[in-house]
mmCIF file of the N, C-alpha and C atoms, coordinates in Angstrom:
data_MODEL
# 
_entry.id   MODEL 
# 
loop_
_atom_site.group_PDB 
_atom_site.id 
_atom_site.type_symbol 
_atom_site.label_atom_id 
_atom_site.label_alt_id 
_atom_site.label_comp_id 
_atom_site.label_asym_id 
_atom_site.label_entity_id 
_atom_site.label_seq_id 
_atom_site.pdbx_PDB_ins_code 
_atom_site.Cartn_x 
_atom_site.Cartn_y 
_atom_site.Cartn_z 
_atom_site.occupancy 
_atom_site.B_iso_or_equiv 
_atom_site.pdbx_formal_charge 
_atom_site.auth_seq_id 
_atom_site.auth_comp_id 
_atom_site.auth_asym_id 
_atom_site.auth_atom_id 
_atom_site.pdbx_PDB_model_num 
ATOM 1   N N  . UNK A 1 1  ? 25.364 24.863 -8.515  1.00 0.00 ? 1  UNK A N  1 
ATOM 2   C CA . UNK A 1 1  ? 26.227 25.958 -8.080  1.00 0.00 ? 1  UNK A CA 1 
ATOM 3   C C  . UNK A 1 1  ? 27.329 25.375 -7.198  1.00 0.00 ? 1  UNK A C  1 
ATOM 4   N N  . UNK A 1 2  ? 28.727 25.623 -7.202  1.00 0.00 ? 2  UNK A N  1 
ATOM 5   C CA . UNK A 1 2  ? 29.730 24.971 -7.086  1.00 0.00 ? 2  UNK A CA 1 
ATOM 6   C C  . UNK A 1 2  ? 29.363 25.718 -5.011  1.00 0.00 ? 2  UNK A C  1 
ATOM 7   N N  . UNK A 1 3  ? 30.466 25.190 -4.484  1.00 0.00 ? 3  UNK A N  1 
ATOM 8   C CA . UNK A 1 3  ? 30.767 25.609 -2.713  1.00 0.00 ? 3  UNK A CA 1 
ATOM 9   C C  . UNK A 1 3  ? 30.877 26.708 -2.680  1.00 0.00 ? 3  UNK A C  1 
ATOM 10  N N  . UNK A 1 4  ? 30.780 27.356 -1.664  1.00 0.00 ? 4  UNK A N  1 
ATOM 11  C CA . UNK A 1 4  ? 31.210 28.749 -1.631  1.00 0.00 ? 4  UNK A CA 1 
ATOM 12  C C  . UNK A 1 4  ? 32.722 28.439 -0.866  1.00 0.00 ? 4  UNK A C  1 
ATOM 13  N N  . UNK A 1 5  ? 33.397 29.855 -0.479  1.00 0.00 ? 5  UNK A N  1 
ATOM 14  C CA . UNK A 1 5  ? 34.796 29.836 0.217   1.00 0.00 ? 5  UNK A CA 1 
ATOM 15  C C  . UNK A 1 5  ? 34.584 29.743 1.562   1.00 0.00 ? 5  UNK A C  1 
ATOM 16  N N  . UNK A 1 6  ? 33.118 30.214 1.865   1.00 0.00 ? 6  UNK A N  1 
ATOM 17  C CA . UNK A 1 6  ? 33.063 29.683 3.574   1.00 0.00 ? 6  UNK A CA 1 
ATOM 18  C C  . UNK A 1 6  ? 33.219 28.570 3.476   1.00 0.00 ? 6  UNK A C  1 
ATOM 19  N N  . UNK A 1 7  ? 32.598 27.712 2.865   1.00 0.00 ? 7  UNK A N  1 
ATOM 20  C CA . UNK A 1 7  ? 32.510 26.192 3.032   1.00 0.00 ? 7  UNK A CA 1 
ATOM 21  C C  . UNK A 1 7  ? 34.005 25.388 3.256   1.00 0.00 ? 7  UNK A C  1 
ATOM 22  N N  . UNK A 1 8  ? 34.873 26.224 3.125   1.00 0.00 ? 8  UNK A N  1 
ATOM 23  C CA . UNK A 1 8  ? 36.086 25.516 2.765   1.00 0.00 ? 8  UNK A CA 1 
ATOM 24  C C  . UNK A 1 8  ? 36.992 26.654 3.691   1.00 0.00 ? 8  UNK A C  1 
ATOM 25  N N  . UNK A 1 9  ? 36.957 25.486 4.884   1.00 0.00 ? 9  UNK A N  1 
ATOM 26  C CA . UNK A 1 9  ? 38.281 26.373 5.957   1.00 0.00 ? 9  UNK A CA 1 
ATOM 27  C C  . UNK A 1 9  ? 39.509 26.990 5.708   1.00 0.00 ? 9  UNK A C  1 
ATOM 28  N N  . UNK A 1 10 ? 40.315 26.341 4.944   1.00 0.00 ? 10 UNK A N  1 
ATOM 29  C CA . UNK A 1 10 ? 41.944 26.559 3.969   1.00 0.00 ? 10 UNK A CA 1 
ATOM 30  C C  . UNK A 1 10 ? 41.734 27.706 3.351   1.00 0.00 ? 10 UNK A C  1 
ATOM 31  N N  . UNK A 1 11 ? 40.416 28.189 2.647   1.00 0.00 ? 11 UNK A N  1 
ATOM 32  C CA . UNK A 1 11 ? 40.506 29.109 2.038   1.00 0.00 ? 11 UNK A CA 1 
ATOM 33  C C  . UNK A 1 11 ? 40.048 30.421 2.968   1.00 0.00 ? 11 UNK A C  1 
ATOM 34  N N  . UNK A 1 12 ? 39.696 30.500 4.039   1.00 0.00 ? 12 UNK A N  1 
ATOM 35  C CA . UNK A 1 12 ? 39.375 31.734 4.711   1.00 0.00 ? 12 UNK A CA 1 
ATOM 36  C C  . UNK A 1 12 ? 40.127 32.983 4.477   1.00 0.00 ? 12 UNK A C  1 
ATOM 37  N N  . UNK A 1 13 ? 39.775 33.887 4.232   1.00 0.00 ? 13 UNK A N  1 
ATOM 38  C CA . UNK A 1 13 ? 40.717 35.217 4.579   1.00 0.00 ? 13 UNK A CA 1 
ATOM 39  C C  . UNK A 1 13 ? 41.752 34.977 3.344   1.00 0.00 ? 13 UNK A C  1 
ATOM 40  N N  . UNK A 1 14 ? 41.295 33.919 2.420   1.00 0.00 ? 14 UNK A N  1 
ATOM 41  C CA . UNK A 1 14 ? 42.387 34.153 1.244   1.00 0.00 ? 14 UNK A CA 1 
ATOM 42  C C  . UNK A 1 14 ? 41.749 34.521 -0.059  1.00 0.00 ? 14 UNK A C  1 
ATOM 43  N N  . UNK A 1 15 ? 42.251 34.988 -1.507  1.00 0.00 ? 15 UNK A N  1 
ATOM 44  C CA . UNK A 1 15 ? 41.986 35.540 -2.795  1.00 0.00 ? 15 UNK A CA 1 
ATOM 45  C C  . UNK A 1 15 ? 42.537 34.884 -3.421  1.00 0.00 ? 15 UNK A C  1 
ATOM 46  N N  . UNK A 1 16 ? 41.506 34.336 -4.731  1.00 0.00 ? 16 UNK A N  1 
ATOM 47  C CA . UNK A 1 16 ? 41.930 33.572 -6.311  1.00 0.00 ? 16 UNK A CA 1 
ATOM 48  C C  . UNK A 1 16 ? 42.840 34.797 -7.022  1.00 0.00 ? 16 UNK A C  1 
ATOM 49  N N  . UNK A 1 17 ? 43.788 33.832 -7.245  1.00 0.00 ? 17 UNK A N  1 
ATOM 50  C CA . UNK A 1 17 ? 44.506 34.836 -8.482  1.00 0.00 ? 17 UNK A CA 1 
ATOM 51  C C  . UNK A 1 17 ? 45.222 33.661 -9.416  1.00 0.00 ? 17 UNK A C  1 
ATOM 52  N N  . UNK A 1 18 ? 44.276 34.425 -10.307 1.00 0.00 ? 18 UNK A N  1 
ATOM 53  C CA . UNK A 1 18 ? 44.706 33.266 -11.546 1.00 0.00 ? 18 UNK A CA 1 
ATOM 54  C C  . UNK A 1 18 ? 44.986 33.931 -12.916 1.00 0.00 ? 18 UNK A C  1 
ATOM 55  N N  . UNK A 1 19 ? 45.282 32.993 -14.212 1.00 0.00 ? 19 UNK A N  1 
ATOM 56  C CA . UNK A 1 19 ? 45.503 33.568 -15.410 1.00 0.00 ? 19 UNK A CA 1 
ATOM 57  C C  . UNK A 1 19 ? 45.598 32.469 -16.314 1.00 0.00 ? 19 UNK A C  1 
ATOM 58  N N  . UNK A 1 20 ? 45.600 32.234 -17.593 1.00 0.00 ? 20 UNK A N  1 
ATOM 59  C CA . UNK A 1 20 ? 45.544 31.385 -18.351 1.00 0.00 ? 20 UNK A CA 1 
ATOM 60  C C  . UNK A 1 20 ? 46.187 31.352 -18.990 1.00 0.00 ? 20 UNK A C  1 
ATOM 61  N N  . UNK A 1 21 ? 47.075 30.215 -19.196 1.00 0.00 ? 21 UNK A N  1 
ATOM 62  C CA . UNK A 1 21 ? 48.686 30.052 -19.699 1.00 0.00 ? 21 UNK A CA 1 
ATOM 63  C C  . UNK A 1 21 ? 48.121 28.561 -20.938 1.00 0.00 ? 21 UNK A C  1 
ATOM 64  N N  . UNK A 1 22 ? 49.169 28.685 -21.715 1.00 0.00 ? 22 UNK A N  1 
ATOM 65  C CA . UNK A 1 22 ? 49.281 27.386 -22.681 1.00 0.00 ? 22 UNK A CA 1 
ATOM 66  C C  . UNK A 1 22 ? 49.267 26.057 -21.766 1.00 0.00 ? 22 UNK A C  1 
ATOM 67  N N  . UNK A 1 23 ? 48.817 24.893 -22.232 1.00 0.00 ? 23 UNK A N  1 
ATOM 68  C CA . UNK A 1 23 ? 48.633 23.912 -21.525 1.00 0.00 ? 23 UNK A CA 1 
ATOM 69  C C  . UNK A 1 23 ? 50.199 23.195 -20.953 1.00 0.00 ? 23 UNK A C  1 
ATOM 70  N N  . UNK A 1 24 ? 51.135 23.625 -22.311 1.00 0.00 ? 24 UNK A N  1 
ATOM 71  C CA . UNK A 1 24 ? 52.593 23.402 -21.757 1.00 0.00 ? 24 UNK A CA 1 
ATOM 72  C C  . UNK A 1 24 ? 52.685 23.875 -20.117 1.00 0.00 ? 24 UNK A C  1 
ATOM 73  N N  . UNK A 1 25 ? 52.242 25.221 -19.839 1.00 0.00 ? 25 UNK A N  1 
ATOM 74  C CA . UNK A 1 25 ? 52.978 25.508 -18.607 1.00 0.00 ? 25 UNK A CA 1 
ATOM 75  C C  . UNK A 1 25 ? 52.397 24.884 -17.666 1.00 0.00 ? 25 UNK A C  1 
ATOM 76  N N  . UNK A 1 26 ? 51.368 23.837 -17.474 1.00 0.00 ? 26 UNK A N  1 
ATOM 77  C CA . UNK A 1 26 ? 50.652 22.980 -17.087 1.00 0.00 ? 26 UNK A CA 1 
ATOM 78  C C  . UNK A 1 26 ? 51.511 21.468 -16.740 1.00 0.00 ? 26 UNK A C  1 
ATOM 79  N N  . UNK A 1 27 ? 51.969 21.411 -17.973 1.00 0.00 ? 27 UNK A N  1 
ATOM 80  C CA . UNK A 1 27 ? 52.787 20.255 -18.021 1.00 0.00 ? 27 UNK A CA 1 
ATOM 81  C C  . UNK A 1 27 ? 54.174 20.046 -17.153 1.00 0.00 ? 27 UNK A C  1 
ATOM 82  N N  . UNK A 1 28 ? 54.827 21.702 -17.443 1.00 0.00 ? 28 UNK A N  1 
ATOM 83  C CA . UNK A 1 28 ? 55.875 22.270 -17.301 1.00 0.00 ? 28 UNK A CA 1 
ATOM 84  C C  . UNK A 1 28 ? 56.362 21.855 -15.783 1.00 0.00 ? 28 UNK A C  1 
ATOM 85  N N  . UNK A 1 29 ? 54.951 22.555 -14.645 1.00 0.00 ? 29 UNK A N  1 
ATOM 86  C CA . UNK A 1 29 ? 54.622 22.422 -13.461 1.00 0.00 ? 29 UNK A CA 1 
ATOM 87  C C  . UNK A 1 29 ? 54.220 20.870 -12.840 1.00 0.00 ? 29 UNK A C  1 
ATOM 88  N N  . UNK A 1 30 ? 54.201 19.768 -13.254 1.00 0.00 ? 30 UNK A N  1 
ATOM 89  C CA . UNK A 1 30 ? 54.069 18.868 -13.499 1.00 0.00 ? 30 UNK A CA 1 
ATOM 90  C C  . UNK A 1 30 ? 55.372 18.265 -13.251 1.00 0.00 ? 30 UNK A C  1 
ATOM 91  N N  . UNK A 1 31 ? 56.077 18.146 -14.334 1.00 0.00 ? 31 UNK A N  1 
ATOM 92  C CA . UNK A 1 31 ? 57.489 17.975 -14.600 1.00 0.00 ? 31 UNK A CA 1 
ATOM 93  C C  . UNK A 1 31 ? 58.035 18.023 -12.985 1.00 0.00 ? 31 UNK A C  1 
ATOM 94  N N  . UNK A 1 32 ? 58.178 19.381 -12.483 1.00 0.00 ? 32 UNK A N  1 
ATOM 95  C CA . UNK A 1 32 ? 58.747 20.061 -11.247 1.00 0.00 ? 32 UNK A CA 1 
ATOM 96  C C  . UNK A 1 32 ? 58.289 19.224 -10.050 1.00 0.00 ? 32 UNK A C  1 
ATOM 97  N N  . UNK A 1 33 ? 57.384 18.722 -9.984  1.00 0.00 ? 33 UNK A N  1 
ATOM 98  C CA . UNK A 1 33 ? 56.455 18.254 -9.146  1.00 0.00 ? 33 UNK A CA 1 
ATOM 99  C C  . UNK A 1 33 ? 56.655 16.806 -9.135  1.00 0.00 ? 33 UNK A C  1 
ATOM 100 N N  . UNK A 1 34 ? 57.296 16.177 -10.089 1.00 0.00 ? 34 UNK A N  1 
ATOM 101 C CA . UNK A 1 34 ? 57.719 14.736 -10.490 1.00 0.00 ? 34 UNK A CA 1 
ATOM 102 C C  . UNK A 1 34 ? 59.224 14.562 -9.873  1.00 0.00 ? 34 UNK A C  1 
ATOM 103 N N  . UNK A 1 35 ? 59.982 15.844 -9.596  1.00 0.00 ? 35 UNK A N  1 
ATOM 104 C CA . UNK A 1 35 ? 61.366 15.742 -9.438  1.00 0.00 ? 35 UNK A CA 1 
ATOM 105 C C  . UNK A 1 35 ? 61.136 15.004 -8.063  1.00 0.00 ? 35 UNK A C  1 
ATOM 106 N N  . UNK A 1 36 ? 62.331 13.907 -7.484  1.00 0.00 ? 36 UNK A N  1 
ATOM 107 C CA . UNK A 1 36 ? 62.384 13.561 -6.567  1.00 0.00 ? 36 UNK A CA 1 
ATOM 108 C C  . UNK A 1 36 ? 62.502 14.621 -4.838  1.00 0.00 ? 36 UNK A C  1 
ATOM 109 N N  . UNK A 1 37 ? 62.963 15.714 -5.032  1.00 0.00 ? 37 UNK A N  1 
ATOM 110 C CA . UNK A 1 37 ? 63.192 16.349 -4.116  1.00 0.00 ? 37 UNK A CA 1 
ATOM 111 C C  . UNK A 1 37 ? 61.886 17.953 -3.581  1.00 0.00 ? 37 UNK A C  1 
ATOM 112 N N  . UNK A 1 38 ? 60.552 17.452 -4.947  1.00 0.00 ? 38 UNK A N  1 
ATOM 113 C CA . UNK A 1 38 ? 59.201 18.235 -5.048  1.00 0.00 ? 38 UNK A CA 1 
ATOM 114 C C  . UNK A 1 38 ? 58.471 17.133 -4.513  1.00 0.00 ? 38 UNK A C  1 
ATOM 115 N N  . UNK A 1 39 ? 58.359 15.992 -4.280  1.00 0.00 ? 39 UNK A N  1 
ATOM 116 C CA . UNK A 1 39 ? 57.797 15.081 -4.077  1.00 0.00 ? 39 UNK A CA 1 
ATOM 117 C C  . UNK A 1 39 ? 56.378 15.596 -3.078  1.00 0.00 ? 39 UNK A C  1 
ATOM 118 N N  . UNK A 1 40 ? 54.911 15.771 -2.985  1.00 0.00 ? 40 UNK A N  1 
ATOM 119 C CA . UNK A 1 40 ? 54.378 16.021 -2.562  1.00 0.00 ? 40 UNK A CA 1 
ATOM 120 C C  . UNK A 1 40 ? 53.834 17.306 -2.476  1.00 0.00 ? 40 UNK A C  1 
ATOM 121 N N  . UNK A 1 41 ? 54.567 18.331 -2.996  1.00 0.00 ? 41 UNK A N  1 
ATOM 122 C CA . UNK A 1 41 ? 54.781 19.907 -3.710  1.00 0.00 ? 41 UNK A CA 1 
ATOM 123 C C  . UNK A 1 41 ? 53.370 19.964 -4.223  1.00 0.00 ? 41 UNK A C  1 
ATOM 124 N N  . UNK A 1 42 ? 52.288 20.856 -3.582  1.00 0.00 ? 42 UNK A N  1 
ATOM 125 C CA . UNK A 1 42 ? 51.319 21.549 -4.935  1.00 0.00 ? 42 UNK A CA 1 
ATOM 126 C C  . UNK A 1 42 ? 51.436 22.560 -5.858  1.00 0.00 ? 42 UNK A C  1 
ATOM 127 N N  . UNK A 1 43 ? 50.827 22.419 -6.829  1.00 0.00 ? 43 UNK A N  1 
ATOM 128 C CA . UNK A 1 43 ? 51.404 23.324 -7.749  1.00 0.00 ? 43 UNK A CA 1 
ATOM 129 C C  . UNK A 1 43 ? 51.227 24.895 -6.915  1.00 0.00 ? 43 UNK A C  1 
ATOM 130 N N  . UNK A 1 44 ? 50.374 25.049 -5.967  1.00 0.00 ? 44 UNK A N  1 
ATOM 131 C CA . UNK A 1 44 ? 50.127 26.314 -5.382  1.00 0.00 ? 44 UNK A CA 1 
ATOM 132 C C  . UNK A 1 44 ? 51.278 26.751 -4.696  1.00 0.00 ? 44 UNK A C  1 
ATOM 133 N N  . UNK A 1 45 ? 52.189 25.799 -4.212  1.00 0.00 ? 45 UNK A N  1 
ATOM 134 C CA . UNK A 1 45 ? 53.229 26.025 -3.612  1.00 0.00 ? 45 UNK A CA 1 
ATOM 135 C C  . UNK A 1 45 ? 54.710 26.277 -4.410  1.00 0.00 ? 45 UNK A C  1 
ATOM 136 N N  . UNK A 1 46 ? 54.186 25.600 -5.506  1.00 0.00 ? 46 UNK A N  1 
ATOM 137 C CA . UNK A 1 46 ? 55.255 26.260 -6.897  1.00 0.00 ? 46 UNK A CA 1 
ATOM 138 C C  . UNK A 1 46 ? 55.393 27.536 -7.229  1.00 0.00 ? 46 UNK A C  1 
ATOM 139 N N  . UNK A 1 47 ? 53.667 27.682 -7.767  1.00 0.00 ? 47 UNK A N  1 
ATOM 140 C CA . UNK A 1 47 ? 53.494 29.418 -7.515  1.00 0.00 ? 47 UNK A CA 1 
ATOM 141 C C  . UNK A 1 47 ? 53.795 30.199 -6.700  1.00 0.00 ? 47 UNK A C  1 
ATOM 142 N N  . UNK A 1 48 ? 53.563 29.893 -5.252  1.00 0.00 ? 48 UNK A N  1 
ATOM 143 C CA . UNK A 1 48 ? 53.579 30.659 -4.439  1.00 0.00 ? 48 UNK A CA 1 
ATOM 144 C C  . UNK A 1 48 ? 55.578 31.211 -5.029  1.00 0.00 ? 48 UNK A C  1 
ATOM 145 N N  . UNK A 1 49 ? 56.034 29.743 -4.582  1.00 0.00 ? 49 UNK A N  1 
ATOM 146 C CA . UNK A 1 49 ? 57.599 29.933 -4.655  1.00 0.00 ? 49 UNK A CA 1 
ATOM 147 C C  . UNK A 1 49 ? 58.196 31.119 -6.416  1.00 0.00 ? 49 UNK A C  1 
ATOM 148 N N  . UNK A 1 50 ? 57.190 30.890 -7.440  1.00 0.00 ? 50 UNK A N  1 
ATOM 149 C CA . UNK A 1 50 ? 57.367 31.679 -8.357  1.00 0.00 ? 50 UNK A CA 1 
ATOM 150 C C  . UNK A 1 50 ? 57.233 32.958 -8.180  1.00 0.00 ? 50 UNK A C  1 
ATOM 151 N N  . UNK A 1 51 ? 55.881 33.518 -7.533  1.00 0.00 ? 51 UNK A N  1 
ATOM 152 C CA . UNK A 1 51 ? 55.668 34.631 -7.382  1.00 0.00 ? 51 UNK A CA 1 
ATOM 153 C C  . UNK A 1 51 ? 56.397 35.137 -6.517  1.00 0.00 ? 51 UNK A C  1 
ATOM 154 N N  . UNK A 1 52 ? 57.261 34.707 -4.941  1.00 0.00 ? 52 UNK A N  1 
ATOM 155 C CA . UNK A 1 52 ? 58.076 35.449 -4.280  1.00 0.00 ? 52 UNK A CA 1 
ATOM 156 C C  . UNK A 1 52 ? 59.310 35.440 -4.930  1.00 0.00 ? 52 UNK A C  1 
ATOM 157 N N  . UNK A 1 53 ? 59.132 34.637 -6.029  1.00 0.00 ? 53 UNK A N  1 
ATOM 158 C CA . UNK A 1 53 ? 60.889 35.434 -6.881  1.00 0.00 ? 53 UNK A CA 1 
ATOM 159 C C  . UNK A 1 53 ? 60.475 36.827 -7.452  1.00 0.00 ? 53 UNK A C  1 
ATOM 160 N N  . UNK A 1 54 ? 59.681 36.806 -7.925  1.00 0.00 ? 54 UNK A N  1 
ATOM 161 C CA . UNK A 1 54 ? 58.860 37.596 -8.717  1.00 0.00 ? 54 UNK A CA 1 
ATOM 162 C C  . UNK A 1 54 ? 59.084 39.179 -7.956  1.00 0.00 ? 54 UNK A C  1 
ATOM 163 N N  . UNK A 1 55 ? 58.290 38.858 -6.621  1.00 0.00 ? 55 UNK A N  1 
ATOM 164 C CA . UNK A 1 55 ? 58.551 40.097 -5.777  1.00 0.00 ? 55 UNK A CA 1 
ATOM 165 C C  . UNK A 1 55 ? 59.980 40.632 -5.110  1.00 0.00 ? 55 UNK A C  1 
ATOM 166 N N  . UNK A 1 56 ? 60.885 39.312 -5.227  1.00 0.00 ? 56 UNK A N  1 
ATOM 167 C CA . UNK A 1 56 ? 62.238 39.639 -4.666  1.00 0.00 ? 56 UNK A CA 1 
ATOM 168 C C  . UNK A 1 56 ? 62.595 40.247 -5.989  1.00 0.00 ? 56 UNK A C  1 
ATOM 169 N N  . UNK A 1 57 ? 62.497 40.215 -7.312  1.00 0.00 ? 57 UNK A N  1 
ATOM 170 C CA . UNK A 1 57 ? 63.149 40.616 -8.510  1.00 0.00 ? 57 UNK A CA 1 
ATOM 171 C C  . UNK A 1 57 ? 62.750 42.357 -8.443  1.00 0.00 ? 57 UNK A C  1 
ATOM 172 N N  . UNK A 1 58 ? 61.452 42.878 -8.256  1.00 0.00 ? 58 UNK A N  1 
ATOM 173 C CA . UNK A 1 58 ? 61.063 44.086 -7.757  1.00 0.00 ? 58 UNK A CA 1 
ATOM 174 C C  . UNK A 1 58 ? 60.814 44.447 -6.790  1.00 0.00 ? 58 UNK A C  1 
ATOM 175 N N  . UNK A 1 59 ? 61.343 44.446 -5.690  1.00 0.00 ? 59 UNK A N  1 
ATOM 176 C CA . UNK A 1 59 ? 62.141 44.889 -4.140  1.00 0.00 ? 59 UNK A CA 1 
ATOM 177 C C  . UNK A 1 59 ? 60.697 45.269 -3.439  1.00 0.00 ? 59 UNK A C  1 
ATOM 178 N N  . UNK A 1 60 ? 59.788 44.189 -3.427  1.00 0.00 ? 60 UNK A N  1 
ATOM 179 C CA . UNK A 1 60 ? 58.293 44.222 -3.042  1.00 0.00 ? 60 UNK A CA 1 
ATOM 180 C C  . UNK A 1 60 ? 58.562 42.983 -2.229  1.00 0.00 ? 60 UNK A C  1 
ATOM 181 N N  . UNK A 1 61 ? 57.685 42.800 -1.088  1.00 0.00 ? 61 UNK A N  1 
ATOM 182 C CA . UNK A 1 61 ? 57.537 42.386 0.129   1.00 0.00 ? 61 UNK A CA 1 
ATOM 183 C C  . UNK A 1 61 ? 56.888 40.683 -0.564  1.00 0.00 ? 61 UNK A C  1 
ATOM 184 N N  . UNK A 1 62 ? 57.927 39.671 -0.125  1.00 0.00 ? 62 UNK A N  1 
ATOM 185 C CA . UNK A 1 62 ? 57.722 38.346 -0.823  1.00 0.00 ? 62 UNK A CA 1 
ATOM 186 C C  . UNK A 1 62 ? 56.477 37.996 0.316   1.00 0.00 ? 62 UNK A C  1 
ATOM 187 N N  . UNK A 1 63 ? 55.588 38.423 -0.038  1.00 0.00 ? 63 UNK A N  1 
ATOM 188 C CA . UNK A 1 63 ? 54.379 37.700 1.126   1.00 0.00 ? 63 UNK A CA 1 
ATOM 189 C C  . UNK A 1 63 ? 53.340 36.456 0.467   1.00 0.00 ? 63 UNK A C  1 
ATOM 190 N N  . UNK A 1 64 ? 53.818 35.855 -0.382  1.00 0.00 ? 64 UNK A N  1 
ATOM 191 C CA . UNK A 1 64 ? 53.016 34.499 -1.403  1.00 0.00 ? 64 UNK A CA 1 
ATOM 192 C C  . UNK A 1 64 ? 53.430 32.913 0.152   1.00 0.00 ? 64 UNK A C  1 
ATOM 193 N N  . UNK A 1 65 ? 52.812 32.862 0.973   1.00 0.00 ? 65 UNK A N  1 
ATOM 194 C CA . UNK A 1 65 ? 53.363 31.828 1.942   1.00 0.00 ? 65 UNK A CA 1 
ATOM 195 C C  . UNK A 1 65 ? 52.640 30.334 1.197   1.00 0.00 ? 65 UNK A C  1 
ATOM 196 N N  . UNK A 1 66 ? 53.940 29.721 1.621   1.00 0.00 ? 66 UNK A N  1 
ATOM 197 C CA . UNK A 1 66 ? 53.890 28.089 1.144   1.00 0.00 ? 66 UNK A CA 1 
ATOM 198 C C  . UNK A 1 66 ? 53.323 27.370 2.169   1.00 0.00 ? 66 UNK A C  1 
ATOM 199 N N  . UNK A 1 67 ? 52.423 25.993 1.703   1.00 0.00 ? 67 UNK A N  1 
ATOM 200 C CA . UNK A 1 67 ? 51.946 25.624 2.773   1.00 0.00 ? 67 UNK A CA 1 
ATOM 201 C C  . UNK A 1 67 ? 53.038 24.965 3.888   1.00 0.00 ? 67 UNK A C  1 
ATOM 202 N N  . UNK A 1 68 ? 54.118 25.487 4.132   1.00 0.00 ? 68 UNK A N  1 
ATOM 203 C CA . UNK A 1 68 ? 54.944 24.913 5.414   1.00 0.00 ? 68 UNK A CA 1 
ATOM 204 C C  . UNK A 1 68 ? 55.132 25.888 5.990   1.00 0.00 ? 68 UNK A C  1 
ATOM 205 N N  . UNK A 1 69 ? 54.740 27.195 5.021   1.00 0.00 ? 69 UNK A N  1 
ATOM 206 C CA . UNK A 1 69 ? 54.807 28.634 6.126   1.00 0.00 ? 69 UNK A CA 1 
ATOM 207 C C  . UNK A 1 69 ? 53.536 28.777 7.032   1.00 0.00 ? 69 UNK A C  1 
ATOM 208 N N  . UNK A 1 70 ? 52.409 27.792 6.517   1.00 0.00 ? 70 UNK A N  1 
ATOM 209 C CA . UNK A 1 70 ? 51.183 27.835 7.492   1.00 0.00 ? 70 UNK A CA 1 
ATOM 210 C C  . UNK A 1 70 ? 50.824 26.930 8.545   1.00 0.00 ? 70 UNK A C  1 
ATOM 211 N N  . UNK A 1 71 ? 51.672 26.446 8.800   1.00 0.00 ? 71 UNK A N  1 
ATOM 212 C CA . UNK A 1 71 ? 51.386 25.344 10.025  1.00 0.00 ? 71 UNK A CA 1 
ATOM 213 C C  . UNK A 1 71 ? 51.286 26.161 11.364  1.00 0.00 ? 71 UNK A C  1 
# 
């Protein structure tokens, strides 16, 4: 049986949200993450940055924080 989310401080007080995409968009995110100026970028922080376009596109509250919004 894998950890639980107590076990793992980073995740406190946070929720999985996931979905299953073609392996391209895998790659895709990858790519982004290779650019010199993503350098060190997790893909969670891609997302995050995807999904607050997402919410700025429907005038909903961009609350997806990147890990430099959590320090």
């Amino acid at each position: 049986v894998g950890a639980s989310s107590a076990a793992k401080p980073g995740r406190a007080g946070k929720v999985n949200v996931t979905g299953y995409f073609h392996p391209d968009v895998k790659r895709s995110l990858k790519m982004i993450r290779l650019r010199p100026e993503k350098t060190g970028v997790r893909d969670q922080d891609l997302l995050a940055e995807a999904l607050n376009d997402l919410f700025a596109k429907y005038n909903v509250p961009e609350t997806a924080k990147l890990r430099s919004d959590e320090a």
